[in-house]
DRENFIGU-96533 format. One record per residue: residue in one letter; x, y, z of N, C-alpha, C in turn. Coordinates in steps of 0.02 Angstrom, whole numbers, padded with zeros to 5 digits, always signed. Layout:
BEGIN
aXYZXYZXYZ ...
This chain:
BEGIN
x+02179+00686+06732+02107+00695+06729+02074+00628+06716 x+02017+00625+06733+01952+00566+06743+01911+00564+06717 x+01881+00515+06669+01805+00514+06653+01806+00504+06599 x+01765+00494+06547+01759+00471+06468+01770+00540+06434 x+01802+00535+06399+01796+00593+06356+01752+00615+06299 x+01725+00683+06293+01690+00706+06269+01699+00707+06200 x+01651+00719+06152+01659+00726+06083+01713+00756+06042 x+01746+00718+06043+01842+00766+06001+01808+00804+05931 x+01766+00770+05892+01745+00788+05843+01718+00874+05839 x+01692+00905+05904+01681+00970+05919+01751+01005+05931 x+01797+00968+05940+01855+01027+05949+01866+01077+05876 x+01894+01134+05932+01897+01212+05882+01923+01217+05818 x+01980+01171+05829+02025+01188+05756+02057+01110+05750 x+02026+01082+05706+02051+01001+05688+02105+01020+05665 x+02130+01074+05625+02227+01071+05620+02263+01020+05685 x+02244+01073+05722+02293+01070+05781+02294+01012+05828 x+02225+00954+05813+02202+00897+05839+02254+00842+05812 x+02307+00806+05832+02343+00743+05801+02317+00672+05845 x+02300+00638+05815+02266+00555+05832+02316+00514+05819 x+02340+00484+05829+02358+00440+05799+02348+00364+05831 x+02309+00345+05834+02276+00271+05861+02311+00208+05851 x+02370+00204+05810+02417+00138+05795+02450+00149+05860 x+02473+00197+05889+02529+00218+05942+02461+00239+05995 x+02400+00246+06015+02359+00258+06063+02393+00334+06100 x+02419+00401+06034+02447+00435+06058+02399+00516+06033 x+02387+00567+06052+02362+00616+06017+02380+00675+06069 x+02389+00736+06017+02425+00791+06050+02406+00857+06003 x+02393+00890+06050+02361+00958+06036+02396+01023+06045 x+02393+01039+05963+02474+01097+05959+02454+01162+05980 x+02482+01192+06013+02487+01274+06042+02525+01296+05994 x+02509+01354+05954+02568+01384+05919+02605+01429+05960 x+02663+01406+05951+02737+01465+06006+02752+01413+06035 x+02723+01352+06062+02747+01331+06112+02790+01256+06100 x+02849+01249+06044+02880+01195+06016+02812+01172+05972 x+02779+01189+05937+02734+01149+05895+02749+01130+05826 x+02823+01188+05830+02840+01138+05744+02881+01089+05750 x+02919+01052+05811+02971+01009+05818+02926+00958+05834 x+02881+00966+05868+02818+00927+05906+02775+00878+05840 x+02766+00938+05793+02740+00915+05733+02769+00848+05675 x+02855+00871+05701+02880+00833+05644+02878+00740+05675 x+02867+00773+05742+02872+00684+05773+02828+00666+05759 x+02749+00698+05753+02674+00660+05732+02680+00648+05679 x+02746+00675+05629+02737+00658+05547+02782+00588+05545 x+02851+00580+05560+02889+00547+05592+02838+00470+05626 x+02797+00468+05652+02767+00431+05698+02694+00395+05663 x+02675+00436+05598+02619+00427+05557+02642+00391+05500 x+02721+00383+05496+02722+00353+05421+02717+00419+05357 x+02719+00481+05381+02723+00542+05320+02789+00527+05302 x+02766+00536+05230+02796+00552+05195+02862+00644+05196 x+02918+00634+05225+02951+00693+05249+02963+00714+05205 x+02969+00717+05150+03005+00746+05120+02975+00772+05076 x+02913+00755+05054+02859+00776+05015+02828+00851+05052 x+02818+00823+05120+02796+00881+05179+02841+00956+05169 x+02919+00946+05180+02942+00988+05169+02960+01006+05113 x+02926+00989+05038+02947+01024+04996+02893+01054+04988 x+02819+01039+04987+02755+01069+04999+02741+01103+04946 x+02683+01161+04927+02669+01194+04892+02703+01248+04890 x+02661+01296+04854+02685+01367+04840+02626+01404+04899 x+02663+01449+04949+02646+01461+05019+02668+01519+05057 x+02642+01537+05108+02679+01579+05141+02733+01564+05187 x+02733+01508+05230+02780+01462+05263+02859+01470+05231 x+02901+01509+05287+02962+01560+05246+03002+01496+05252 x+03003+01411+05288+03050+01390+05291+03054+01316+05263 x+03086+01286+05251+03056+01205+05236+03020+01181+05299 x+03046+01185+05353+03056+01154+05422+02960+01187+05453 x+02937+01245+05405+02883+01277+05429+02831+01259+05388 x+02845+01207+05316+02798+01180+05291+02761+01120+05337 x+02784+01087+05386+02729+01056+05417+02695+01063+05438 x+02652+01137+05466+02615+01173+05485+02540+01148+05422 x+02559+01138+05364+02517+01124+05313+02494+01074+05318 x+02431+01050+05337+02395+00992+05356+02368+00963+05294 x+02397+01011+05221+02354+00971+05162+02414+00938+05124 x+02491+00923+05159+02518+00889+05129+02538+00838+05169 x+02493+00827+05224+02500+00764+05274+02462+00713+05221 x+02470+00670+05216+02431+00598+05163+02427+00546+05213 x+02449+00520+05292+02438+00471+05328+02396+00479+05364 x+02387+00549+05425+02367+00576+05463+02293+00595+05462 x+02247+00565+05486+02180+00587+05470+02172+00649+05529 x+02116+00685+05492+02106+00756+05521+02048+00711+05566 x+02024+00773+05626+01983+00715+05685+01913+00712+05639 x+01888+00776+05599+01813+00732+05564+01830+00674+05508 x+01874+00641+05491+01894+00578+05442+01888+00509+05506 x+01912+00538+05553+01927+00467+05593+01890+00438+05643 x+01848+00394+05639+01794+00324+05676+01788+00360+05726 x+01716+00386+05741+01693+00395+05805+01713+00355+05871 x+01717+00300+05853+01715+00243+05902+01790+00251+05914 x+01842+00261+05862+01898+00266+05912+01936+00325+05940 x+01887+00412+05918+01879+00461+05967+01854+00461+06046 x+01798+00401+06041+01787+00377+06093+01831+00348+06154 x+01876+00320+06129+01942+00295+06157+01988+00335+06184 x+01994+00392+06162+02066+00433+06172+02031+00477+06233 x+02070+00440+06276+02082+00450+06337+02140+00398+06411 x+02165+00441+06423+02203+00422+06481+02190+00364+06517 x+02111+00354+06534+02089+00314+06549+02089+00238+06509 x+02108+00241+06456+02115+00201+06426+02163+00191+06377 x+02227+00204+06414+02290+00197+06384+02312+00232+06341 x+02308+00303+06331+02317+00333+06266+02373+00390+06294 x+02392+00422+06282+02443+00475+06299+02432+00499+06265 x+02390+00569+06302+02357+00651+06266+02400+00692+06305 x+02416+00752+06250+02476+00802+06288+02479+00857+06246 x+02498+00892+06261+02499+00981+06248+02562+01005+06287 x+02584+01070+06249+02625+01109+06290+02625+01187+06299 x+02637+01203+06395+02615+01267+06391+02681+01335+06387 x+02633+01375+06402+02706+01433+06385+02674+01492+06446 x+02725+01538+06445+02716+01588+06499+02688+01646+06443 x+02628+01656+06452+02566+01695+06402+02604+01760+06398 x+02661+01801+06425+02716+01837+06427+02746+01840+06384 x+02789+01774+06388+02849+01769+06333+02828+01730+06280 x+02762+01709+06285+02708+01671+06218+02724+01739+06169 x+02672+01797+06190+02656+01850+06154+02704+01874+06123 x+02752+01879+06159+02837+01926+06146+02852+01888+06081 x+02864+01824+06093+02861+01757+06018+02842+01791+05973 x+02774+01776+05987+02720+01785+05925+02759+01848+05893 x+02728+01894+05921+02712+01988+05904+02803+01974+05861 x+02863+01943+05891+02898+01947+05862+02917+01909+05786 x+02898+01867+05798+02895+01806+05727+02835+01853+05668 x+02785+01866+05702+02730+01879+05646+02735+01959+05625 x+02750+01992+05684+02756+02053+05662+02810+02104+05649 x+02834+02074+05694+02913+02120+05706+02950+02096+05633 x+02959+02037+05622+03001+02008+05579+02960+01990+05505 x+02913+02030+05485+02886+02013+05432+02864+01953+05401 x+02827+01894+05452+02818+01841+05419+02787+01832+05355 x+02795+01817+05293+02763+01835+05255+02690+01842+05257 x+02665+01810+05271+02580+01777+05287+02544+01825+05314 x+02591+01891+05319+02552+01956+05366+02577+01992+05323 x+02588+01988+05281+02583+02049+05218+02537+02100+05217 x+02474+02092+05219+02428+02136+05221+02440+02197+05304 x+02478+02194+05323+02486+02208+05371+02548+02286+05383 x+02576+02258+05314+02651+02283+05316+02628+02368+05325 x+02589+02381+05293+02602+02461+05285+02536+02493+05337 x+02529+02462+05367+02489+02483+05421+02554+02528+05489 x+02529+02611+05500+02566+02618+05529+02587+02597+05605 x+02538+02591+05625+02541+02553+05707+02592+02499+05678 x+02616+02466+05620+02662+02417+05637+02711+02410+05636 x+02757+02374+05669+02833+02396+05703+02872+02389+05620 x+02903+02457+05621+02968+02474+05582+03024+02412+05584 x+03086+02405+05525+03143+02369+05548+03178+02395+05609 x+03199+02351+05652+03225+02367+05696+03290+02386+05693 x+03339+02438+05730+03375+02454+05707+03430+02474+05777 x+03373+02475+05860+03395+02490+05932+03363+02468+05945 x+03366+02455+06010+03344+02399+06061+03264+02448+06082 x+03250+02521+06067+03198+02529+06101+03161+02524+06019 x+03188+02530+05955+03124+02512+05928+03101+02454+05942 x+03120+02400+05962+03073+02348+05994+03034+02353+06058 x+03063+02393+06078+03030+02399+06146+02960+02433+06145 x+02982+02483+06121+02922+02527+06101+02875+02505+06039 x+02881+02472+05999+02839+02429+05966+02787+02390+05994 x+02837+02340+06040+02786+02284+06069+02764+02312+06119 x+02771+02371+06150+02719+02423+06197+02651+02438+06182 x+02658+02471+06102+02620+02498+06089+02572+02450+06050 x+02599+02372+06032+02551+02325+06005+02527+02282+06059 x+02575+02278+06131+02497+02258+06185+02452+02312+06186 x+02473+02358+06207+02406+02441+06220+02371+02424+06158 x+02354+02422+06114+02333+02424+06058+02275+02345+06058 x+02295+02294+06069+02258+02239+06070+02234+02248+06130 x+02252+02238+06195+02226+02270+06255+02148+02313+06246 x+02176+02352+06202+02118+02420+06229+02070+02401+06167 x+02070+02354+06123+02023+02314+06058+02005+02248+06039 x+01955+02238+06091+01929+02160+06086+01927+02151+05998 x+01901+02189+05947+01910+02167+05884+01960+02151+05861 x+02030+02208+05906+02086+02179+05855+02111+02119+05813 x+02143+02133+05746+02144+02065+05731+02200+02015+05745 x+02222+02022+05800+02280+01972+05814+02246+01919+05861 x+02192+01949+05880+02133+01910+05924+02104+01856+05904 x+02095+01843+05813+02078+01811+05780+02113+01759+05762 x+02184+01772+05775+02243+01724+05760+02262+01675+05808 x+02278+01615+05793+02274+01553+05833+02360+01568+05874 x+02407+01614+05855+02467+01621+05861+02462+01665+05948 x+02395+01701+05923+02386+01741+06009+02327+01716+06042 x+02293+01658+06036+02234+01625+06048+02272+01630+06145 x+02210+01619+06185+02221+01591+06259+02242+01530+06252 x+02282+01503+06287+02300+01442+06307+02245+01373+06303 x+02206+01410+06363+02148+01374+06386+02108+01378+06328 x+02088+01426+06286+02041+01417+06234+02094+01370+06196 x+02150+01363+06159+02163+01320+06100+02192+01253+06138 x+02189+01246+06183+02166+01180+06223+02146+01144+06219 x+02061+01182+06216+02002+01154+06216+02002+01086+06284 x+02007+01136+06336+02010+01091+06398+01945+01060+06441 x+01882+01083+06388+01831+01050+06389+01800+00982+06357 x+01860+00988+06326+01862+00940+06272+01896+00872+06276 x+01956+00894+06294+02001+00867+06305+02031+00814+06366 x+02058+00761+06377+02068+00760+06435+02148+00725+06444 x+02207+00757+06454+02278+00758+06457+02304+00709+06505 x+02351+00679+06480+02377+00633+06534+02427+00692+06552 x+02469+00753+06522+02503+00798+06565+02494+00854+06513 x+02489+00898+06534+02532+00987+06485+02585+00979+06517 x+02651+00999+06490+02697+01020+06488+02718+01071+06475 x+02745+01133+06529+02771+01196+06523+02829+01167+06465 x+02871+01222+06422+02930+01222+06396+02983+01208+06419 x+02994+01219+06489+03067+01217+06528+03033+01127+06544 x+03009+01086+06520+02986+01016+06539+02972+00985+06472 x+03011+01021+06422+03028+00955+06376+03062+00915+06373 x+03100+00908+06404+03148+00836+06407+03115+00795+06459 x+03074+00824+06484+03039+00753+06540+02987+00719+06474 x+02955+00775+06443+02894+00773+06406+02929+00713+06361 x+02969+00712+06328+03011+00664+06281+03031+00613+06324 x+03047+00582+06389+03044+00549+06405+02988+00504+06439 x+02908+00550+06429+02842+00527+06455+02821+00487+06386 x+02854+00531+06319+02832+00514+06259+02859+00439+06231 x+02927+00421+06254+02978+00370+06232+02932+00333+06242 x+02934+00314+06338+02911+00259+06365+02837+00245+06350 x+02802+00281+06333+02724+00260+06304+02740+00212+06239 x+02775+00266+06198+02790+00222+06155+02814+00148+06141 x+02857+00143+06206+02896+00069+06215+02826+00029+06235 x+02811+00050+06273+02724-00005+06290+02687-00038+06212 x+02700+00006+06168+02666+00022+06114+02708-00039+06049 x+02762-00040+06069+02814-00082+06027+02846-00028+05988 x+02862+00021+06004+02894+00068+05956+02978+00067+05953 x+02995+00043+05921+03091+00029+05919+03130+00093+05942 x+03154+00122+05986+03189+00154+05987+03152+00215+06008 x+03211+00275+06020+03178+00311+06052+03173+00390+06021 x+03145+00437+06009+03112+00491+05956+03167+00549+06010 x+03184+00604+05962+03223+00648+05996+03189+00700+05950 x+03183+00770+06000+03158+00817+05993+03194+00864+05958 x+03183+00884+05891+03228+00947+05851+03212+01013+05879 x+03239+01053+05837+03230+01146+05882+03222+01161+05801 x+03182+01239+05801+03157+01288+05766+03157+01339+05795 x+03139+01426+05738+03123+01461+05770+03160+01479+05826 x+03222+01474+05815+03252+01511+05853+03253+01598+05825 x+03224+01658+05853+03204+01715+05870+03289+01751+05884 x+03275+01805+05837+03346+01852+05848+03364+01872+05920 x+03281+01902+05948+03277+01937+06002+03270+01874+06075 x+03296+01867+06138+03273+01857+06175+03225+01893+06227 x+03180+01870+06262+03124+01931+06300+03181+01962+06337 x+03151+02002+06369+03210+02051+06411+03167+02104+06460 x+03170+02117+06509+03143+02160+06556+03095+02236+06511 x+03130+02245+06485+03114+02325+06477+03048+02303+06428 x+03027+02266+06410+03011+02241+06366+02910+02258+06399 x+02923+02219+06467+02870+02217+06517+02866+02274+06558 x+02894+02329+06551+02900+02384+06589+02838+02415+06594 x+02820+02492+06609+02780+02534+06593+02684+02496+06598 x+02691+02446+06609+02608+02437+06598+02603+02365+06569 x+02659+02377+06531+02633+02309+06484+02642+02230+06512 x+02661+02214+06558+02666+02162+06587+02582+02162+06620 x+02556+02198+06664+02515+02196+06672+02438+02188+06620 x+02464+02233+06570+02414+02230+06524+02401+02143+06482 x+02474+02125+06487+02465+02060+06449+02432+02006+06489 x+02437+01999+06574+02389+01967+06617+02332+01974+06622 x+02318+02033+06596+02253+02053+06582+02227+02004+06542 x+02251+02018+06481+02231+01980+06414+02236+01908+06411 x+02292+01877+06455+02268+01803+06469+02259+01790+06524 x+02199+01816+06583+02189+01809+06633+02163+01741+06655 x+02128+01704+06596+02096+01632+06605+02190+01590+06580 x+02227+01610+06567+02299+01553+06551+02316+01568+06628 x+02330+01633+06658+02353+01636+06716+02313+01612+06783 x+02238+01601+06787+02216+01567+06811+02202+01490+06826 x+02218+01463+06776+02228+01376+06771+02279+01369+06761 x+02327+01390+06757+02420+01368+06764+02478+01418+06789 x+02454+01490+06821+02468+01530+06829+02564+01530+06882 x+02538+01450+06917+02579+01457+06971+02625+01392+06939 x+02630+01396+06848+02685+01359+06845+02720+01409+06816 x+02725+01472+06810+02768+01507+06789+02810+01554+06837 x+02877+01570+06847+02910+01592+06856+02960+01673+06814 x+02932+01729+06845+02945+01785+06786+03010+01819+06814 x+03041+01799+06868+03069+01837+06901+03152+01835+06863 x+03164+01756+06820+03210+01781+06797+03240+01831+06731 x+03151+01835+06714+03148+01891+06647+03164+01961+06685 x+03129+01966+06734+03138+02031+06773+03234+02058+06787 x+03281+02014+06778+03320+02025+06789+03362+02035+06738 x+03331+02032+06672+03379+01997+06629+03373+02060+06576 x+03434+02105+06581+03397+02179+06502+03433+02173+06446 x+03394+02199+06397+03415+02189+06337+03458+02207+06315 x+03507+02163+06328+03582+02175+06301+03578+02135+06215 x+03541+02163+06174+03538+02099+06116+03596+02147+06040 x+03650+02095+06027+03694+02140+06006+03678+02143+05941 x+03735+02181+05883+03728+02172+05810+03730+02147+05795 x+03746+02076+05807+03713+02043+05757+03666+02010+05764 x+03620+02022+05819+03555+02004+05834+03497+02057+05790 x+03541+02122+05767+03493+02149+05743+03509+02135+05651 x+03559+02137+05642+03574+02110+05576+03555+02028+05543 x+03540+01997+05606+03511+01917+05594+03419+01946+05574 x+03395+01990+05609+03325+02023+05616+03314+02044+05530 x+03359+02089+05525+03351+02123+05437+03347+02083+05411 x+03383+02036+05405+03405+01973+05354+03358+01940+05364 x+03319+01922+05405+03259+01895+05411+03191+01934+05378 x+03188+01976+05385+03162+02036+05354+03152+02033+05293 x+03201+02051+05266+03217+02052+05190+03210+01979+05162 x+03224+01927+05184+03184+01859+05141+03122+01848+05190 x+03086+01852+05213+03010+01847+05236+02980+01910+05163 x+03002+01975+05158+02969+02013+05121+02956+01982+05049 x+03041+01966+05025+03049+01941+04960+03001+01866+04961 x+02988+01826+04999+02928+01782+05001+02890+01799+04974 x+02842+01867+05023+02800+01848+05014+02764+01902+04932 x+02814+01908+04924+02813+01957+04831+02825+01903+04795 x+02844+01851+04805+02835+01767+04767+02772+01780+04757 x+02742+01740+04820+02686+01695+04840+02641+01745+04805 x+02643+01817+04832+02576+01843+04794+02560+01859+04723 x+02647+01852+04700+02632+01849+04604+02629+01781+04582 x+02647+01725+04609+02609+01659+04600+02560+01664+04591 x+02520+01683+04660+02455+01667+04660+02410+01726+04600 x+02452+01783+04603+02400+01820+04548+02401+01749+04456 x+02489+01760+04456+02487+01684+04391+02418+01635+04374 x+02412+01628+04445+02386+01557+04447+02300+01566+04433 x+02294+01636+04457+02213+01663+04451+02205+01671+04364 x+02267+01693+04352+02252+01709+04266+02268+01666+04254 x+02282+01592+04268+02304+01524+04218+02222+01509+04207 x+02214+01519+04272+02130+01488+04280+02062+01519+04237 x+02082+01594+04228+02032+01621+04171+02058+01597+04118 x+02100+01600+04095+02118+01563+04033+02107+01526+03998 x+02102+01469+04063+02084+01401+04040+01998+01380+04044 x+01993+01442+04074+01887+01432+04086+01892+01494+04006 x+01933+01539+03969+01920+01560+03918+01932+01522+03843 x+01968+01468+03853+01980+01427+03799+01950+01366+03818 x+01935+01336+03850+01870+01290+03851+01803+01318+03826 x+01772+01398+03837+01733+01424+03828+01713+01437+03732 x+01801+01445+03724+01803+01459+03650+01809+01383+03592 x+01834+01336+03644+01819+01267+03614+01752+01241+03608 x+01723+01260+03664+01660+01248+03656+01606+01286+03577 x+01654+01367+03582+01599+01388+03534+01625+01375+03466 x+01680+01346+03461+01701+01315+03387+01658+01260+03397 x+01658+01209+03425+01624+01142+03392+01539+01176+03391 x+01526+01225+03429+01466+01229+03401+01468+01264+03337 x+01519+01306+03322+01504+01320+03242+01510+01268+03212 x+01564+01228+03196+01577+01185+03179+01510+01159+03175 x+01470+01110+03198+01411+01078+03212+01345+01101+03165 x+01352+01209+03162+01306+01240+03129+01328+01217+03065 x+01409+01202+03049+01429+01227+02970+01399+01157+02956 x+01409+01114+02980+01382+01060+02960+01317+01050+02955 x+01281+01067+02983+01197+01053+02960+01175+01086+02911 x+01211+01150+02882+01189+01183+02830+01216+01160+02763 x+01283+01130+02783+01302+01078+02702+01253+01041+02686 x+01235+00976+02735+01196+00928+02740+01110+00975+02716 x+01091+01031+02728+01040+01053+02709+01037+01083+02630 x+01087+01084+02597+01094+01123+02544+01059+01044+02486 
């Protein structure tokens, strides 16, 4: 793409915005689509501090490797409203910068998601758990099936729903922000190893020693599988990202999901429980932390309150000696 680029400072979600102007490099994360391996190279590449990153706070983030997602324990990395207009101005293709994103098949995006956040109890969706529409432990191959059936029909047939709200099922094109933006490439998934080799060589222009290699996460019990898209729901999900399938529609290829059924064995479903059962135990941490932490805080606004009203007695006892 061509032309000056528009105000970065308006993009949707400055999380997901990375600058980094020493390297003339910035990249805009899709969640599902490698954005936590993606992430660790902008931390890697900023001078973060790693190890601080992954020990992080007290959180919902079930993994070390998923604390970089936390943009408040980045300390190098400026968010895009911290950093010089004038060199937002800059970031563009046109002027030597390497902007990049990566896309996914809005198909096996969803299947991700619905599986990481819902199927598998991420903690962070707690509020969620005892809602019945939501998928049971899995235990056969059709309680998944029939789960993620009935949670496209369900978002499908409810523009309010709230998974709509979540950046994890956002459109492509909306968390893009391809108005905004202007890419020297997107990269489908099956084109990360080119993407890492578009990334090296920028870098070598740049003086960067050596060359950055891409880690893996999130590897998922379940792989997608035919039956999965059966009955409606393949259709229904084109529905729902009809603007992803319209601007990149013809880089995806579905035909070898179509072939492929869910043969996913025991211990794909026993890797699932186990996942299960520490996402739950998380997030019964995190939420008696955080109750702790609400009562540290009255506490300490109740004994400041009560320090306060001693020195004012204190203060009374004294003017009435002095008055005697």
């Amino acid at each position: 793409m061509s032309g000056s680029t528009p105000d970065l400072a308006a993009f949707n979600a400055k999380r997901r915005l990375f600058v980094l102007p020493q390297w003339k490099l910035a990249y805009v994360s899709v969640p599902k689509n490698a954005c936590t391996s993606i992430k660790w190279l902008m931390a890697e590449l900023s001078g973060e501090d790693v190890a601080r990153i992954r020990r992080g706070g007290i959180g919902f983030n079930p993994t070390r490797a998923a604390q970089v997602h936390d943009r408040t324990t980045w300390q190098r990395t400026p968010m895009v409203g911290e950093l010089d207009p004038a060199v937002l101005a800059q970031v563009s293709p046109d002027n030597g910068w390497f902007v990049f994103g990566v896309l996914r098949d809005p198909r096996l995006r969803l299947f991700s998601a619905w599986q990481d956040k819902y199927l598998l109890r991420s903690p962070g969706y707690w509020e969620h758990w005892d809602d019945p529409a939501q998928p049971a432990v899995p235990t056969t191959a059709s309680d998944i099936i029939d789960s993620f059936g009935r949670f496209v029909g369900d978002v499908a047939a409810d523009p309010a729903h709230p998974a709509l709200d979540d950046g994890h099922f956002l459109s492509q094109v909306h968390a893009l922000n391809l108005d905004l933006v202007r890419f020297s490439r997107l990269y489908d998934m099956a084109e990360l190893g080119t993407m890492m080799t578009d990334l090296n060589a920028h870098l070598a222009t740049c003086g960067h020693p050596g060359d950055l290699t891409l880690g893996r996460s999130n590897k998922s019990p379940f792989d997608p599988a035919a039956e999965l898209f059966a009955g409606g729901v393949r259709e229904a999900i084109e529905g729902l990202y009809a603007d992803d399938f319209a601007h990149f529609g013809d880089r995806w290829d579905f035909t070898r999901i179509e072939g492929r059924p869910a043969a996913w064995t025991s211990d794909a479903f026993a890797h699932a429980q186990s996942i299960i059962a520490m996402n739950e135990r998380i997030a019964d941490v995190v939420l008696a932390a955080r109750q702790l932490r609400r009562q540290n805080r009255k506490l300490k606004a109740r004994n400041a309150e009560l320090r306060k009203q001693g020195r004012a007695g204190q203060g009374r006892a004294g003017r009435r000696r002095t008055d005697r």
